[in-house]
C-alpha positions in Angstrom: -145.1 -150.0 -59.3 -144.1 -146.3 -59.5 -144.2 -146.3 -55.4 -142.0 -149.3 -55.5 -139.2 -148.1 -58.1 -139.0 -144.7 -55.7 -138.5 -146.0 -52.5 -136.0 -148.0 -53.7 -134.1 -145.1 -55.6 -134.2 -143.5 -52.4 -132.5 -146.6 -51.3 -130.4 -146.2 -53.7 -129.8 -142.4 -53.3 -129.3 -142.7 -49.5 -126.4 -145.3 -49.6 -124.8 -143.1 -52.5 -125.2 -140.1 -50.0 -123.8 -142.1 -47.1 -120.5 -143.4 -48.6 -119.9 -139.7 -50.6 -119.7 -138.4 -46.8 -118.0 -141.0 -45.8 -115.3 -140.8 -48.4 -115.7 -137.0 -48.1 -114.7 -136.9 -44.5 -112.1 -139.0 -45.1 -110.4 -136.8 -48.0 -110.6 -134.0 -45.3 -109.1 -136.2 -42.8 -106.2 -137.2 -44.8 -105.6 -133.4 -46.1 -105.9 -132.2 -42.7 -103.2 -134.8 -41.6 -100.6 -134.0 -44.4 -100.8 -130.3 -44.3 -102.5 -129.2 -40.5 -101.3 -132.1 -38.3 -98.6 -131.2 -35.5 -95.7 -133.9 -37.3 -96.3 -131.8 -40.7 -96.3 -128.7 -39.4 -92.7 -129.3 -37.5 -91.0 -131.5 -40.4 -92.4 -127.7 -42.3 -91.1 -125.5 -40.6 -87.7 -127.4 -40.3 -87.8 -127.6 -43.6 -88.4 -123.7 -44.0 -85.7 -123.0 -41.3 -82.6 -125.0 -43.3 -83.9 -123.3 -46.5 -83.5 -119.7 -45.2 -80.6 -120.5 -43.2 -78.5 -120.9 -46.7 -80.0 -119.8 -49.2 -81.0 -116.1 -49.9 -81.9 -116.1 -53.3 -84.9 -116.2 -55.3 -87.0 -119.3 -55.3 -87.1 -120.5 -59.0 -88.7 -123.6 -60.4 -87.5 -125.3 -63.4 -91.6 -126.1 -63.7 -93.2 -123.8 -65.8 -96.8 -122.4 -64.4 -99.7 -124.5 -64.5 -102.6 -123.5 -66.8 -105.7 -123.4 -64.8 -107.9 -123.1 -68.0 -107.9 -123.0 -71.5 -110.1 -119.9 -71.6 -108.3 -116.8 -71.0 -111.4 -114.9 -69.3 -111.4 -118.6 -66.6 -107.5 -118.4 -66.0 -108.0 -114.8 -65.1 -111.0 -116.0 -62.6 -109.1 -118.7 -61.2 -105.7 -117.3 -60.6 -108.1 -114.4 -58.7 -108.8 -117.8 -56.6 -107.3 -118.4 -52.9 -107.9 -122.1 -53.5 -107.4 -122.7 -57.3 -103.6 -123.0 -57.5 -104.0 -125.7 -54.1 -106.7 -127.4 -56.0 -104.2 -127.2 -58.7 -101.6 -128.8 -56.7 -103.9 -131.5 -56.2 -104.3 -132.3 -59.7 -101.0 -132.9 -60.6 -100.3 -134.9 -57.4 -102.8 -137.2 -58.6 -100.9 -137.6 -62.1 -104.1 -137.0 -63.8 -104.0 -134.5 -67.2 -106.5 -132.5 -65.8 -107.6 -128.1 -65.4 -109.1 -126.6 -62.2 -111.4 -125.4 -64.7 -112.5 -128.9 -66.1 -112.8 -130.3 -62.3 -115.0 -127.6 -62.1 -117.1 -127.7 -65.0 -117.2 -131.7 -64.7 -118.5 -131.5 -61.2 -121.0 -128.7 -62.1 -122.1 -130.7 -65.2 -123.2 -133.7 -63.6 -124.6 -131.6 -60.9 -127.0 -130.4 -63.3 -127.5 -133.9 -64.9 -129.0 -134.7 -61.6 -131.3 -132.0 -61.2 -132.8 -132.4 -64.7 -133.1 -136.3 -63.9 -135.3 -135.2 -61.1 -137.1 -132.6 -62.5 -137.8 -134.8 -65.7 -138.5 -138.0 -63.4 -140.7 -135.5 -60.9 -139.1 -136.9 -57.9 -138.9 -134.4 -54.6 -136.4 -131.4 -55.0 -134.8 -132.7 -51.6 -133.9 -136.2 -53.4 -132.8 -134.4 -56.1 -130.8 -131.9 -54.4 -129.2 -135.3 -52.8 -128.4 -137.2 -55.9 -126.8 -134.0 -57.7 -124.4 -133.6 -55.0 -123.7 -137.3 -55.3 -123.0 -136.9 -58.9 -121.4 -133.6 -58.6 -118.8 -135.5 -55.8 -117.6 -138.4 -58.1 -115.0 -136.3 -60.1 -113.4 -135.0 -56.5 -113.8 -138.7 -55.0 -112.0 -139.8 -58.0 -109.3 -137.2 -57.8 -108.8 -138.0 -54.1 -108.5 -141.9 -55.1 -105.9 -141.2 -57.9 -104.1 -139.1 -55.8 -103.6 -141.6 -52.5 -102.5 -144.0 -55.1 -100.2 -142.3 -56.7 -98.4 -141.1 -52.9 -98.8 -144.9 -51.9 -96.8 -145.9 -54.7 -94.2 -143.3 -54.2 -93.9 -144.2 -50.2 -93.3 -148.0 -51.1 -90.9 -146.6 -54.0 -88.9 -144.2 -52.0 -86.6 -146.9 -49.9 -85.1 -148.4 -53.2 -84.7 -144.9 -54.3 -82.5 -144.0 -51.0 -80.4 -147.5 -51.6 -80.0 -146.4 -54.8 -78.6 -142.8 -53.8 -76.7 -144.3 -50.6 -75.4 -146.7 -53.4 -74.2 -144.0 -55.7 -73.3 -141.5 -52.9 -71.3 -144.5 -51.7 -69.1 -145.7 -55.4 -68.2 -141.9 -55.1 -70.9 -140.2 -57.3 -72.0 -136.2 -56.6 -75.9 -136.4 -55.0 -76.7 -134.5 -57.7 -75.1 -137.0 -60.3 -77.0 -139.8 -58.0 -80.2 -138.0 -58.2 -79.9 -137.8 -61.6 -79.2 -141.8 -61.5 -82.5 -142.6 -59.8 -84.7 -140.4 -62.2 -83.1 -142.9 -64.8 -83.0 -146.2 -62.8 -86.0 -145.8 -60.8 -89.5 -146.6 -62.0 -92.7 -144.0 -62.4 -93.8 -142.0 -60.3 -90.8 -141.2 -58.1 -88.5 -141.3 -60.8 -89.9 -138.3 -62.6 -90.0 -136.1 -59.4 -86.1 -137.0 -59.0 -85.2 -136.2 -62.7 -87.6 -133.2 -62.2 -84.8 -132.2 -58.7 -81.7 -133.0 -60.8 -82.8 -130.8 -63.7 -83.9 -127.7 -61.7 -80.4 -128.0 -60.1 -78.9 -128.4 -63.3 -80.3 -125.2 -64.3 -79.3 -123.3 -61.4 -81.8 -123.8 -58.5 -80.0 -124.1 -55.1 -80.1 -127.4 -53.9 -82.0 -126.3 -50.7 -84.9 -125.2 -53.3 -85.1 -127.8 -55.2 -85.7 -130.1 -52.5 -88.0 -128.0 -51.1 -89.8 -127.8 -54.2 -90.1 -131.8 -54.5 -91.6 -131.5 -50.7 -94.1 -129.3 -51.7 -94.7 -131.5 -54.7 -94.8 -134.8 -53.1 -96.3 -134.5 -49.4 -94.7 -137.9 -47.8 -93.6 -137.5 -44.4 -90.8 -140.3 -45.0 -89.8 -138.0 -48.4 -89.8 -135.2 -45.9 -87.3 -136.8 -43.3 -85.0 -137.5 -46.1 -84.6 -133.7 -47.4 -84.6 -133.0 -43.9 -81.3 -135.5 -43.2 -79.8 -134.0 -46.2 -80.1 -130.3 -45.1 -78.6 -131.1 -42.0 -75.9 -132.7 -43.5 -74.9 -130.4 -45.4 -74.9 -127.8 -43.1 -73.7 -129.4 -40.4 -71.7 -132.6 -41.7 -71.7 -136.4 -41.4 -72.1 -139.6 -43.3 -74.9 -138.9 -45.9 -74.7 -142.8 -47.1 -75.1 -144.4 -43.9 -77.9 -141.8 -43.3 -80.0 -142.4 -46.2 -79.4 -146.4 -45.6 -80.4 -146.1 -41.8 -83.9 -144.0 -43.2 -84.1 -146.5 -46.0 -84.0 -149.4 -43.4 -86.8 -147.7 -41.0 -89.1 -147.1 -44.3 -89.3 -150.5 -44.8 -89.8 -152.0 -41.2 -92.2 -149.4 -40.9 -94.2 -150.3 -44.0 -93.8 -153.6 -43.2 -95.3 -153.1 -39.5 -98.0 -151.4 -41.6 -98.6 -154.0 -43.5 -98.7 -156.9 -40.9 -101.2 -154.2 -38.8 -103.5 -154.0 -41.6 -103.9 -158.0 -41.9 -104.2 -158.3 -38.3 -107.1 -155.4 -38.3 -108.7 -157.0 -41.2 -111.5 -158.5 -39.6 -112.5 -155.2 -37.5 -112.2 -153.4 -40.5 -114.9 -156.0 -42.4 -116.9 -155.9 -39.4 -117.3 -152.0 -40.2 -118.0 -152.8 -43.6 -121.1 -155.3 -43.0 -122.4 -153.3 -39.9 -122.5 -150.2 -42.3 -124.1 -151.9 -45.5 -126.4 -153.9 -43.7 -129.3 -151.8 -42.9 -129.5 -151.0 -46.9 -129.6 -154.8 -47.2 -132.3 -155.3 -44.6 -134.3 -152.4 -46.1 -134.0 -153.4 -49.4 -135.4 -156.6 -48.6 -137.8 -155.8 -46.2 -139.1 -153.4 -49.3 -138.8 -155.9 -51.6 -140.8 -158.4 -49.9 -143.5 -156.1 -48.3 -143.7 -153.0 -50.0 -146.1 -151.7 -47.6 -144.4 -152.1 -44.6 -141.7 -149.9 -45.6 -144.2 -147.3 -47.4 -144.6 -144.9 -44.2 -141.1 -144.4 -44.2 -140.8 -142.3 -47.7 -144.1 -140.9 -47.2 -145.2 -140.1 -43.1 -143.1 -136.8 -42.4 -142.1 -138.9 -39.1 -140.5 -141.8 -41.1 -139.0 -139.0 -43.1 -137.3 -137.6 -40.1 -136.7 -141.0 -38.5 -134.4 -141.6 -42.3 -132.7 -138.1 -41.5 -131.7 -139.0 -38.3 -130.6 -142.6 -38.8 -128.6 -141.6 -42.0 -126.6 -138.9 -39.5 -126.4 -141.6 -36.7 -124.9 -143.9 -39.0 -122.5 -141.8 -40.3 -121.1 -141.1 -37.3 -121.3 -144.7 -36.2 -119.1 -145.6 -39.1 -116.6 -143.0 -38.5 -116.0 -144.3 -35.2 -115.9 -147.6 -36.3 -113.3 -146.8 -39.0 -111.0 -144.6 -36.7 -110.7 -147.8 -33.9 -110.3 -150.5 -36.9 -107.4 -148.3 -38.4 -104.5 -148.4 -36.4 -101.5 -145.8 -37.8 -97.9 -146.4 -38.3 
């Protein structure tokens, strides 16, 4: 009985191991995109290039600095950090009322649940070692998740946001007066980060800062294109309205495209799903109706290697399968 309820908690820890990877990679993926990939890196340094060109005063933010921590000795720590005050970025992105130091200690916490689980359960240090990084990953998975949701929503929000400006810009409002308009028209989350643009300029913040503050803030490559159209215009002229309605119309064909892709690629993308789920289905099964068969596996060092190198196999395997099932618009 004991033999049975560990090989399938290895079951159990594999799978949890496979999609924390899998999610993992995909969080890397996604960051890398945003902030490394050649399309943010240009819109960036455009954006960097307008700013300088016109304004050579001090950056100020209306926002006041984060608190990493609530313990003084901890802040000092962190801010000593390369990383914290990204990871801190992070946080608020995700809208979530969290620290960098209670990330940390979360993750660390439930780290150490896991070891004492296995040490109390006397299961081997390696699946221990396995299901404490598991645990130790679900407060960054959960970040990650809040934090593509949040973006989402503010890309499907951000074309009613331009009609609105193009509609204010157009009845002969100020942009600053019409930014102020869709921070108190608009709907969470966009509408704060807009309120948060007309207030920084209200307080004295060039305009070119406090749109390059909300980029920072919000990485959206169609937020990005619309700073970038107003920089230009101011510096070089044109018809701001019928700008910010031609973007407005693009966002939307474009997430519609997006949209009509993703129901077309539906079936590829289930396909992934049951090709990657399935051997943990057939080997709980196969375990559950002939315990011996599958015995070898947790306890031969050969089947033990066998697991190793079919869990790395299918990792990759599902990588690739992901990456041709999702096509980018």
């Amino acid at each position: 009985m004991l033999s049975f309820f560990s090989s399938h908690s290895i079951l159990v820890i594999i799978g949890l191991v496979f999609v924390a990877v899998l999610l993992l990679l995909e969080a890397l993926h996604t960051i890398w995109k945003q902030y490394k990939s050649p399309e943010a890196k240009r819109l960036e340094r455009r954006l960097r290039a307008l700013s300088a060109a016109d304004d050579n005063s001090n950056p100020t933010k209306l926002v006041k600095e984060r608190v990493l921590s609530d313990m003084p000795r901890m802040q000092r720590v962190l801010q000593t950090m390369p990383r914290a005050h990204q990871l801190d970025r992070f946080i608020v992105q995700s809208g979530l009322d969290w620290t960098v130091s209670g990330l940390l200690l979360g993750s660390a916490i439930l780290f150490a649940l896991g070891m004492l689980t296995t040490i109390m359960l006397r299961q081997p240090m390696e699946l221990g070692v396995l299901s404490s990084l598991v645990l130790g990953s679900l407060p960054w998975l959960f970040l990650q998740r809040k934090r593509l949701q949040r973006l989402k929503r503010m890309e499907h929000q951000l074309p009613e946001a331009l009609d609105l400006i193009a509609r204010a810009l157009r009845a002969g409002h100020a942009f600053s007066a019409s930014l102020q308009m869709a921070g108190e028209e608009l709907t969470e989350p966009i509408a704060d980060e807009f309120r948060l643009v007309h207030d920084e300029i209200n307080y004295g913040t060039s305009l070119q800062q406090a749109l390059t503050n909300l980029g920072e803030r919000v990485p959206i490559t169609d937020l990005r294109y619309f700073i970038v159209a107003v920089l230009i215009q101011r510096e070089s002229g044109g018809n701001l309205t019928e700008m910010l309605s031609n973007l407005s119309r693009l966002i939307r064909e474009r997430l519609k495209l997006h949209a009509k892709v993703r129901v077309l690629s539906a079936d590829g993308r289930m396909s992934a799903w049951i090709l990657g789920l399935m051997p943990f289905g057939l080997a709980a099964l196969l375990n559950l109706m002939n315990p011996e068969f599958m015995h070898p596996l947790w306890t031969d060092p050969i089947g033990i290697t066998i697991l190793k190198w079919l869990a790395a196999l299918m990792v990759i395997g599902l990588l690739l399968l992901r990456r041709i099932a999702r096509i980018r618009v």
